[in-house]
N, C-alpha and C positions, 0 to 999 in steps of 0.2 A: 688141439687144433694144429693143422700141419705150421710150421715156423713159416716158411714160404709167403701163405695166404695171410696167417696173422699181418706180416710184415704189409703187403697189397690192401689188405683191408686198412692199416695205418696210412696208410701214402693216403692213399681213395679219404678215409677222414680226413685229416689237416690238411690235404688239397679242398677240396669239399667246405673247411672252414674259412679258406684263405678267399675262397672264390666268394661265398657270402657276405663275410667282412667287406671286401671290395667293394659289395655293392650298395653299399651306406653313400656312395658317394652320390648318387642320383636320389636317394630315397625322400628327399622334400621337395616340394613345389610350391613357388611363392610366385601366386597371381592375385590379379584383382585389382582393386584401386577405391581409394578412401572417399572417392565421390560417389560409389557406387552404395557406401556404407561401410567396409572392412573390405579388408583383404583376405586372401583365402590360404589357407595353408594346409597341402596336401601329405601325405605322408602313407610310404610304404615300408609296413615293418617287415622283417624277418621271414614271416610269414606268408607276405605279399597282401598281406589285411592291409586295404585301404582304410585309410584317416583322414578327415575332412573337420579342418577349425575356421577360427575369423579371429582375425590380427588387426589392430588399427596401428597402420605403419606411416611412415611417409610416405613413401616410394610408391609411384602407380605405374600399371603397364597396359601397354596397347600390344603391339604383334611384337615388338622388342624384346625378349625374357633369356635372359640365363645368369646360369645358379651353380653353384657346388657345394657339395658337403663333404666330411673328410672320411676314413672308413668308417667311422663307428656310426655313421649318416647326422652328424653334429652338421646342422648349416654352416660353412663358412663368410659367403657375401654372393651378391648376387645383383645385377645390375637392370635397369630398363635404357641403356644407351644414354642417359644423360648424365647420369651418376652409378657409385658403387655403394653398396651399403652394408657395414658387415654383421658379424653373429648379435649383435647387439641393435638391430635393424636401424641405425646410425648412421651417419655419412665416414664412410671410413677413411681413415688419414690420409691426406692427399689424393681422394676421391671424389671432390665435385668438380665442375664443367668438366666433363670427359672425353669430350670434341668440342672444339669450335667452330663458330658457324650461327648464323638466325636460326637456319632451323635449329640449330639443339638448343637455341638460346628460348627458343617459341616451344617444344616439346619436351624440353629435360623433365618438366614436372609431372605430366600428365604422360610420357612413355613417349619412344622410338616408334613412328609407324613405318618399320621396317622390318618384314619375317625373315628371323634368322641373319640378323643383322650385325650380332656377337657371335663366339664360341670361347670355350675356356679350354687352356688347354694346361695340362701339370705341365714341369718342368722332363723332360725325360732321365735327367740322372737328381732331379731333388723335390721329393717329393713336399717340400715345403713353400715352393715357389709355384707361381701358373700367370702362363701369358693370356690375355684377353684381348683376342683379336676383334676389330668392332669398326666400322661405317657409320657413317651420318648420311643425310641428302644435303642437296642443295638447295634453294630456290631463287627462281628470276621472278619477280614480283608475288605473285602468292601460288605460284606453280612448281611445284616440286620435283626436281628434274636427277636423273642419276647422281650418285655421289662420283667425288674425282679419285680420294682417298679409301685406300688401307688404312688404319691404322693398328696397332699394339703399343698394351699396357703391360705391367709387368706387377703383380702381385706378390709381398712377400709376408707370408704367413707369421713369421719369426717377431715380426716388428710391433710394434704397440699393445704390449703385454699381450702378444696371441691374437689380435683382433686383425691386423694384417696393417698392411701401410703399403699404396700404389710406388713403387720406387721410380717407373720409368712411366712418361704418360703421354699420350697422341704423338708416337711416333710413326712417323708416316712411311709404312713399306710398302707400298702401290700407290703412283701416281698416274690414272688413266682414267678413261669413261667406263665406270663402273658397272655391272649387274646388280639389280638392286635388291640387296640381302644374298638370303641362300647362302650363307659362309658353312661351310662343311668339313670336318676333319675325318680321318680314317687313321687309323695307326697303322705303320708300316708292316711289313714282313719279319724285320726283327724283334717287333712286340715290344721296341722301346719307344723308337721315333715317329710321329706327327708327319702325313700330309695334311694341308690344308689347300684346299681347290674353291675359286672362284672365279667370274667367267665376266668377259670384256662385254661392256654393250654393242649391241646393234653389230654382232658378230659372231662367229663361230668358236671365238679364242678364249682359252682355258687357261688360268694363270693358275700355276702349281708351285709352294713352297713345300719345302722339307725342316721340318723340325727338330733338332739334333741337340744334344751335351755341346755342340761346339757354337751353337747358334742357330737362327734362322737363314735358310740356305733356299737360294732361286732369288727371282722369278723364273724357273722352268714355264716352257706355253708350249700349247699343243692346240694345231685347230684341227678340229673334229665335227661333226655332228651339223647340228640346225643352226641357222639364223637366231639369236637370243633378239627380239625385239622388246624385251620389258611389257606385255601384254601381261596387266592386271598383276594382282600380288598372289604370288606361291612360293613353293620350297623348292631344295633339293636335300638327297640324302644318300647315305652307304647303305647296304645291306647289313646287315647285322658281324656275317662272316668276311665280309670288307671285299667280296668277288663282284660285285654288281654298285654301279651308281647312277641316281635317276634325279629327275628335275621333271616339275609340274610350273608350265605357267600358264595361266587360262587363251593367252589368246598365242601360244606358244606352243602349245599342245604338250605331249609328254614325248621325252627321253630319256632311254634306259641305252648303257654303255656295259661293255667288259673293266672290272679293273686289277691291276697288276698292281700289288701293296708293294711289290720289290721295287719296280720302277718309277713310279707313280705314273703311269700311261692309259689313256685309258684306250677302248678299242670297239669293235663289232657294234657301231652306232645305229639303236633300231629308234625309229620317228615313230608315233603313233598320234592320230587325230584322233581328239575325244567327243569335236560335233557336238558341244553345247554352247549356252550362253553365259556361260558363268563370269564373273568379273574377279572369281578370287577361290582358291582353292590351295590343297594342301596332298603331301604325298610322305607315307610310310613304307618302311618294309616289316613282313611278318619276320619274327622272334626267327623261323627255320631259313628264312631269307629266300623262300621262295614263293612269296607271294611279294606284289606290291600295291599297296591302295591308294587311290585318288579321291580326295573329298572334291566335288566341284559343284560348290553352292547348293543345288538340287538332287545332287545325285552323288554314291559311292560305288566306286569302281575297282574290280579287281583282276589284276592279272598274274597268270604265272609263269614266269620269268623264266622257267625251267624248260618250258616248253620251245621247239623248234621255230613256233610263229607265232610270235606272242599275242600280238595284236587279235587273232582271232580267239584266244579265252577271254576277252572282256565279257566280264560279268555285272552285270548293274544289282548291287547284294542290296543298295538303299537308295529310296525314293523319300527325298524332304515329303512329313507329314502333316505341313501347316502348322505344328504349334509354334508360339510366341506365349514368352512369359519378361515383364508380366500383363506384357497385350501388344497388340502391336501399335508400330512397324516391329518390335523386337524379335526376330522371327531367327527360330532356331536352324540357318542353314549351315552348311557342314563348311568348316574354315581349315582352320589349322590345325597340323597333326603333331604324335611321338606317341612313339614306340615307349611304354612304360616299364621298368621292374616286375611287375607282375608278367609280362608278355602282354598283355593288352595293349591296343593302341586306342587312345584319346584326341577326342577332336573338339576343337574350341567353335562357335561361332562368332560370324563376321562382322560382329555388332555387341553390344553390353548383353548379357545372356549369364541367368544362374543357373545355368545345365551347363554338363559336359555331353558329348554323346561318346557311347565305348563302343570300340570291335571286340567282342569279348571270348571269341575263338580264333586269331587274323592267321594261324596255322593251319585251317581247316578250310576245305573252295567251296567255293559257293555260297549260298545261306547259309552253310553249318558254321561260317566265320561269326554269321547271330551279332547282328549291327543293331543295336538298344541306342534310337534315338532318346534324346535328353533323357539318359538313364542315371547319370552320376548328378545329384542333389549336389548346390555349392553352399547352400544356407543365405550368398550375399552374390554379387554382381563381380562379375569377370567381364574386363574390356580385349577380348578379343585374344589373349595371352595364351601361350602354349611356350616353355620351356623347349631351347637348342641344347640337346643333348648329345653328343655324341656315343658311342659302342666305347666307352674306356676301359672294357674288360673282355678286347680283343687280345690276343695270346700270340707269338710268333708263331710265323705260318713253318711248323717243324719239317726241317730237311729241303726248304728253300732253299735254293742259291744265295739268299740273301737274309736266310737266318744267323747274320756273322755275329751275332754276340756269345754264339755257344766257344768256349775252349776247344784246342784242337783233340781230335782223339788217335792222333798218329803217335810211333812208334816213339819215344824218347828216352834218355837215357835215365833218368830221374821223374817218375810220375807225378811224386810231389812237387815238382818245382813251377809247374802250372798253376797252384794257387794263386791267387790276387792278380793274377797275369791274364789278358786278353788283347786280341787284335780286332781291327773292325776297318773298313771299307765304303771310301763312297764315289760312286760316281757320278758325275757331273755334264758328259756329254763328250769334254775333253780331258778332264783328267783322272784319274783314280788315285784317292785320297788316303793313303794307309797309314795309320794309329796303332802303335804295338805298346803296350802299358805294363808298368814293372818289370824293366829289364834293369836298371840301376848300372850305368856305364857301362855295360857289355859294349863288347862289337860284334857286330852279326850281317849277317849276306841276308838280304831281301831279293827274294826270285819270284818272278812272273810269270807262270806256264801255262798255255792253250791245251785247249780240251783233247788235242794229238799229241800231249805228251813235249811239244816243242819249248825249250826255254826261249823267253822270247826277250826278257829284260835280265839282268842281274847289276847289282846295286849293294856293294861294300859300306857300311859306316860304324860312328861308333855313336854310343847312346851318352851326351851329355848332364841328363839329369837322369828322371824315370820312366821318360818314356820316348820312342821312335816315331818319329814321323816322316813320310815320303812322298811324293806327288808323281806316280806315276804317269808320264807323257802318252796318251790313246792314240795319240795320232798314225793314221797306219794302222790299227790295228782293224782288223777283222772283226763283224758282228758274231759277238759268243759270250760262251763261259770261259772267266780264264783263272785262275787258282794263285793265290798270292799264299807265296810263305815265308816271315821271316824268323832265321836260323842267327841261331849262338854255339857255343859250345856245350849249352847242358840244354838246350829246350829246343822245340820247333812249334811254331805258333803259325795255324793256318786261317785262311777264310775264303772266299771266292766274288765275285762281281759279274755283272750282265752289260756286254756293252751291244747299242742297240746300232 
């Protein structure tokens, strides 16, 4: 066999492994709730073979659910917004009251009814760590009103012989009138770092963090789009390839937006009315990310996003068909969505229900997407639960502007001297933030140049420990691309930024 292809066929295997491995990280699902009789515990192997058991845990969930596993798809904890519980289905150290507050004090036990209320996010440079970002509500006498609070928790895996241990906990990084749930992440363009976007009540406004090796970074806002009035409970979500982000709330209708993973902005806001009655519904995107579906109580709706008008491919692929198990009122309407491992997308219903209902082609338009009401058997009762998953094996969007974690590939006098060495870049609105790592006291010129070649900054220093930092001043600068390089005598270490 030619040397060449051997070697291509190697890469193509142990990438191919690497990317499987990864995906152990989603591969369990823990729902259900121990009043219904057990809990449920889903599982996608290797294969994408579904597996369906019964657990008697403590922890019960309502619309609240999210989980992680580590690659090998080992559970590691998993919370329902009032607690965490980890691989030992246990209150994990320093994981009870998780919020404060009546309501959590009234719901810890029995689940968050809040969709999409958490997200878990890894650490971006330590894979042993992961922040949990999570909401509560409020209530004024028995009326349960937007939450005020952000918060994050900070899990360290490392701690309590491997079971983990909360090290930081309801720390409060959004103080405002809240959207209620919908917490959504997307990984950046460099395929290390975290947005995480949620949206002000009774408003247009988009609150945007950045998730970084240096911290959590923002409140960035951006008002774009509809009116958010909190009509009824839904989602929001990414598309899979992180170019599209949409939000379903029944008396809110649907929004699908443009998004820039480099900037975190989002843009081209299409409103679409869905003209039912539903009080509660849920939104996916297909695996190819150009479809999107809408559960909404009665009906399942699909559009594709790829399309110049979107609004006219609405397809109505499912019509609720009256069953209820195990009688009613328990009626199998279509609630909450995710997008699974397998590529399927799974829908919970809006009330205690031992079905799932699947889209068992959401790549394919039309029927051929083949929506199998109450097709997924639970053995026991699920309260309404659907896992917040995010895309975590999204990949840097290659030859971005803002794929700065690659090494430079210019001209240098020593190619090996690039090892362990990288720069990286952030901006912020006003300043651009530049990190050059393993220089070890050098002195070096840091330049600034626009996309016409113009030097526009230069910046002499020397390197104190091992690494460079600089805060480039935007002001005055021009909307563009502008090229950051900082120079030594043996290396030249590049990256680039977008200023809007």
């Amino acid at each position: 066999m030619n040397c060449f292809i051997l070697r291509i066929l190697l890469i193509f295997f142990f990438l191919n492994l690497t990317i499987v491995s990864a995906q152990g990280i989603v591969n369990k699902w823990v729902i259900g709730y121990p009043g219904g009789g057990s809990n449920v515990l889903i599982e996608f192997n290797r294969d994408s073979i579904l597996s369906i058991d019964t657990l008697h845990l403590k922890m019960s969930f309502r619309d609240l659910n999210a989980s992680i596993c580590d690659s090998h798809g080992d559970l590691l904890f998993y919370t329902n917004g009032g607690w965490i519980a980890n691989s030992t289905h246990d209150t994990m150290m320093n994981g009870n009251n998780l919020v404060p507050g009546t309501y959590a004090t009234n719901w810890k036990h029995d689940g968050f009814r809040i969709p999409q209320g958490a997200v878990i996010v890894p650490f971006p440079d330590d894979s042993s760590k992961y922040y949990l970002f999570h909401e509560t509500a409020d209530l004024i006498g028995n009326t349960v009103i937007p939450c005020k609070n952000l918060f994050y928790s900070v899990i360290d895996m490392n701690l309590d012989i491997g079971l983990g241990a909360v090290t930081l906990k309801n720390i409060v990084l959004l103080n405002d009138t809240l959207s209620y749930g919908a917490l959504t992440v997307c990984k950046h363009a460099n395929g290390r770092d975290w947005w995480l976007l949620c949206h002000q009540a009774h408003s247009d406004l988009f609150f945007e963090y950045l998730v970084t090796p240096a911290g959590i970074l923002g409140p960035y806002t951006q008002n774009i789009g509809s009116i958010i009035n909190e009509g009824g409970a839904g989602q929001a979500c990414f598309s899979p390839d992180g170019k599209k982000y949409a939000r379903y709330f029944p008396d809110d209708d649907l929004d699908i937006y443009d998004f820039d993973r480099c900037t975190g902005l989002l843009s081209n806001s299409v409103h679409i009315s869905i003209y039912d009655s539903s009080f509660a519904g849920g939104i996916s995107f297909s695996l190819n990310s150009r479809y999107v579906y809408i559960s909404s109580q009665d009906y399942i709706y699909q559009f594709d996003v790829n399309d110049t008008n979107i609004s006219s491919t609405k397809d109505t692929v499912a019509i609720y068909d009256g069953f209820s198990s195990p009688f009613p009122p328990f009626n199998s309407y279509f609630y909450l969505t995710q997008l699974a491992p397998d590529g399927r997308i799974y829908i919970s219903a809006p009330n205690s229900m031992d079905y799932l209902h699947v889209i068992d082609s959401p790549d394919s338009g039309g029927n051929a997407c083949n929506v199998i009401q109450h097709g997924i058997y639970l053995k026991t009762y699920n309260g309404t639960a659907i896992p917040n998953h995010p895309n975590y094996f999204l990949r840097a969007d290659s030859g971005s502007v803002c794929d700065t974690l690659m090494l430079s590939d210019s001209p240098i006098k020593n190619s090996q001297i690039l090892k362990d060495k990288k720069i990286s870049v952030f901006y912020d609105g006003q300043k651009a933030f530049v990190n050059a790592i393993g220089l070890h006291g050098k002195t070096y010129t840091l330049q600034v140049i626009d996309v016409l070649g113009h030097l526009v900054i230069e910046h002499k220093g020397a390197v104190n420990g091992s690494y460079a930092t600089y805060d480039v001043p935007c002001t005055g600068f021009a909307s563009g691309i502008y090229f950051v390089s900082v120079i030594t005598d043996q290396e030249q270490l590049d990256c680039k930024f977008v200023k809007e």
